[in-house]
C-alpha positions as CSV (number, residue, x, y, z in Angstrom):
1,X,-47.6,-80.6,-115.0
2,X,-44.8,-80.9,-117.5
3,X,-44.8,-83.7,-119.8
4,X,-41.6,-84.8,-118.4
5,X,-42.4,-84.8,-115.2
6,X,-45.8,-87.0,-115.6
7,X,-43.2,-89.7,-117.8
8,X,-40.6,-89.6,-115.0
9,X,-43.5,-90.4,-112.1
10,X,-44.9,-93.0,-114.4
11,X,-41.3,-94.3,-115.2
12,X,-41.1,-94.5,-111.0
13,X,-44.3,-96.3,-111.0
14,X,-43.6,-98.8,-113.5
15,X,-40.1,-99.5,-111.7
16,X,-41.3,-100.0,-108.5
17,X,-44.1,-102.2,-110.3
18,X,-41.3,-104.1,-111.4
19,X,-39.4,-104.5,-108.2
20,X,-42.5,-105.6,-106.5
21,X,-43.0,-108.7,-109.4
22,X,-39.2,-109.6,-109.1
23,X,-39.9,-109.7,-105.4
24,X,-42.5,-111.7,-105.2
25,X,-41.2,-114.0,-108.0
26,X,-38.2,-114.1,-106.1
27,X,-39.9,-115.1,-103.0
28,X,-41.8,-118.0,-104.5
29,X,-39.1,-119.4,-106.2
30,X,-36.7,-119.9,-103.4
31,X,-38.7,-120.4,-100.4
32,X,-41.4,-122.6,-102.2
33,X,-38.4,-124.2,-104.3
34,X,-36.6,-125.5,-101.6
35,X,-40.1,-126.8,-99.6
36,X,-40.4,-128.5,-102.3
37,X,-36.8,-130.0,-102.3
38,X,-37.6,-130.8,-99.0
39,X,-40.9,-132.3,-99.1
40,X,-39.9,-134.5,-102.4
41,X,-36.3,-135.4,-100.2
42,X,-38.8,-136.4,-97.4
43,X,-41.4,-138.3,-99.4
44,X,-39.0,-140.7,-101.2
45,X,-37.0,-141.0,-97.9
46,X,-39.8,-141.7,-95.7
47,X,-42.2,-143.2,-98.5
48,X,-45.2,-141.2,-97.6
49,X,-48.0,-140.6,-99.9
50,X,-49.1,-137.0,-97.7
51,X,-45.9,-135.6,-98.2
52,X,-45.4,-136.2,-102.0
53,X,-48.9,-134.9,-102.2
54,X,-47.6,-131.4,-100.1
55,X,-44.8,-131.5,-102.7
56,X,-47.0,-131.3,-105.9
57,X,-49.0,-128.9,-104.3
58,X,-46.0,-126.9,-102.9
59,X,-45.0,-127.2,-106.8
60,X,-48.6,-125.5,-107.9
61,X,-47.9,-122.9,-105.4
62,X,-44.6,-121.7,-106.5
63,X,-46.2,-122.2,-110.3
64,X,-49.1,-120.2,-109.3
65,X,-46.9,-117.7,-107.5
66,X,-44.5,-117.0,-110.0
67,X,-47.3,-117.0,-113.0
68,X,-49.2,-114.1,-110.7
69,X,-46.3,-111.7,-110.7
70,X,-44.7,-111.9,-114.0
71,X,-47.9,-112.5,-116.4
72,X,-49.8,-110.1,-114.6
73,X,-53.0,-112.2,-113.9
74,X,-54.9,-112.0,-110.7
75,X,-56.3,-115.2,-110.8
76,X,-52.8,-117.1,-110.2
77,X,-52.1,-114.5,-107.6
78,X,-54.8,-115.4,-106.1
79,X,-54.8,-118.9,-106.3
80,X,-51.5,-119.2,-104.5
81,X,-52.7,-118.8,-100.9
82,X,-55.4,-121.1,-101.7
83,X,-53.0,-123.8,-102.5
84,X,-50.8,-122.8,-100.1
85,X,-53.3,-123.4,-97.3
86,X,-54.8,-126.4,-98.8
87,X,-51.3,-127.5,-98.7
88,X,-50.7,-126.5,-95.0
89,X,-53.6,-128.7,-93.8
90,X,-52.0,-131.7,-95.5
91,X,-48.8,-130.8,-94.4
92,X,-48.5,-129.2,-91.0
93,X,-44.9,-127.5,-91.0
94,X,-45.8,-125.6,-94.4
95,X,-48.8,-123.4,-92.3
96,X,-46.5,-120.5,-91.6
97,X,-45.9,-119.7,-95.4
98,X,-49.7,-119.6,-96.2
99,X,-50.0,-115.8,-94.6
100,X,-47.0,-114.8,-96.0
101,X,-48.7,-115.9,-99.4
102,X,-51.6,-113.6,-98.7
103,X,-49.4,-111.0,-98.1
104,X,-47.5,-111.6,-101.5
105,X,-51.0,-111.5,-103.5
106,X,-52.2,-108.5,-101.9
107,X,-49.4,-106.8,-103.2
108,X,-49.3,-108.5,-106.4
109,X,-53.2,-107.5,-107.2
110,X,-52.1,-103.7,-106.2
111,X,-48.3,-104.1,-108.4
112,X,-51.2,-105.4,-111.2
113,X,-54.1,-102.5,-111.1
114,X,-50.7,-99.8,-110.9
115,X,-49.4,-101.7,-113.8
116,X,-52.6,-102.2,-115.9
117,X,-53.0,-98.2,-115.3
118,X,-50.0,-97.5,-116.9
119,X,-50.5,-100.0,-119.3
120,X,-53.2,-97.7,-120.6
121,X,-50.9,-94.6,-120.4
122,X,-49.6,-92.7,-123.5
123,X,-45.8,-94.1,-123.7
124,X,-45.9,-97.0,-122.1
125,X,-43.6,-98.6,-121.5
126,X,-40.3,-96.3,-121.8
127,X,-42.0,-93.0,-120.6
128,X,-39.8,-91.5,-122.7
129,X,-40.2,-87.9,-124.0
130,X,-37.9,-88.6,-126.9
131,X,-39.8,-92.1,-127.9
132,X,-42.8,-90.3,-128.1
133,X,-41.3,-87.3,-130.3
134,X,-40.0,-90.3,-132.5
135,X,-43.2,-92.1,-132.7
136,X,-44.8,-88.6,-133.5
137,X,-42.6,-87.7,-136.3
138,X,-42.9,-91.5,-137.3
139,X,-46.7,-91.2,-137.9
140,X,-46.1,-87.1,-139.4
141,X,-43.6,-89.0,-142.5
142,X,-46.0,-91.0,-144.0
143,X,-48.9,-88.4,-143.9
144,X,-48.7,-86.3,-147.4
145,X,-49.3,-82.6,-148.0
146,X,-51.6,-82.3,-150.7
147,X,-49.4,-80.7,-152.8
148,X,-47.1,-83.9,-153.1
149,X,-51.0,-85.8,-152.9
150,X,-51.8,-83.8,-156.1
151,X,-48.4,-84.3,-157.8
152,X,-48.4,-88.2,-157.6
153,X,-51.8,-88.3,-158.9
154,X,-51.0,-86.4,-161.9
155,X,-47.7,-88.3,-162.3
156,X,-50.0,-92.0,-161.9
157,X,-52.4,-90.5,-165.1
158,X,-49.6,-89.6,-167.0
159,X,-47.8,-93.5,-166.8
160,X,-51.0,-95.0,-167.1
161,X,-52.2,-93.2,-170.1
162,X,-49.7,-95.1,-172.5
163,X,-50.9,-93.4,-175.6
164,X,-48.8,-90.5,-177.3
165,X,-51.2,-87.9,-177.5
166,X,-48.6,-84.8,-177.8
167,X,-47.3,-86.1,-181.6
């Protein structure tokens, strides 16, 4: 396989990795942003302790949620669901969101091993033929030949000599 090819599939990888974080981030924000609108709205309307409870807990959720798809990290993808159905036995109308959330970390904990894979690749995260020519002849400029190695020793002896030998 060409060089180019395997940096445009891993370019397509990494995009798509992407798409699925701003998804997911997406998802979390606005649905779990406005339960908590709601549940706060409800709490200080109707005064009750269980639903300001739901709210902070909706609150860790969308936290969780959002931390999970753009920091990478399992452990908050994971965590998510759990809160979420923690938070759906304290607060009944919140229980069809918590398999959604399961869905959401499923594909956040794939997004994350595709994107810890490429992470590892050689030019991440451009995939770029032309970055990696650069970075190439970046790392060829400050290697010397030893002819130039040679001639700048022989120029350091001569300046640090000091002494007028040649008179």
């Amino acid at each position: 396989m060409d060089i180019e090819e395997e940096y445009g599939q891993k370019r397509i990888s990494y995009k798509r990795c992407q798409k699925c974080y701003n998804i997911i981030a997406i998802f979390y924000v606005v649905i779990f942003g406005m339960i908590v609108f709601a549940e706060l709205y409800l709490g200080f309307l109707g005064g009750s302790f269980y639903t300001a409870l739901g709210a902070f807990i909706s609150g860790a959720v969308l936290t969780a949620g959002f931390c999970g798809a753009y920091l990478h990290k399992n452990i908050f993808a994971v965590a998510a669901p759990i809160l979420a159905v923690f938070n759906s036995t304290i607060v009944p109308f919140i229980a069809f969101m918590a398999p959604i959330c399961v869905l959401c970390t499923v594909l956040n904990v794939i997004a994350n091993k595709k994107y810890n894979w490429l992470e590892q690749q050689d030019g991440f995260p451009y995939f770029n033929v032309r970055y990696r020519v650069q970075e190439i002849d970046n790392s060829q400029w400050n290697i010397k030949d030893p002819f130039t190695q040679k001639y700048e020793q022989i120029k350091k002896q001569d300046n640090n000599n000091g002494k007028m030998d040649e008179i």
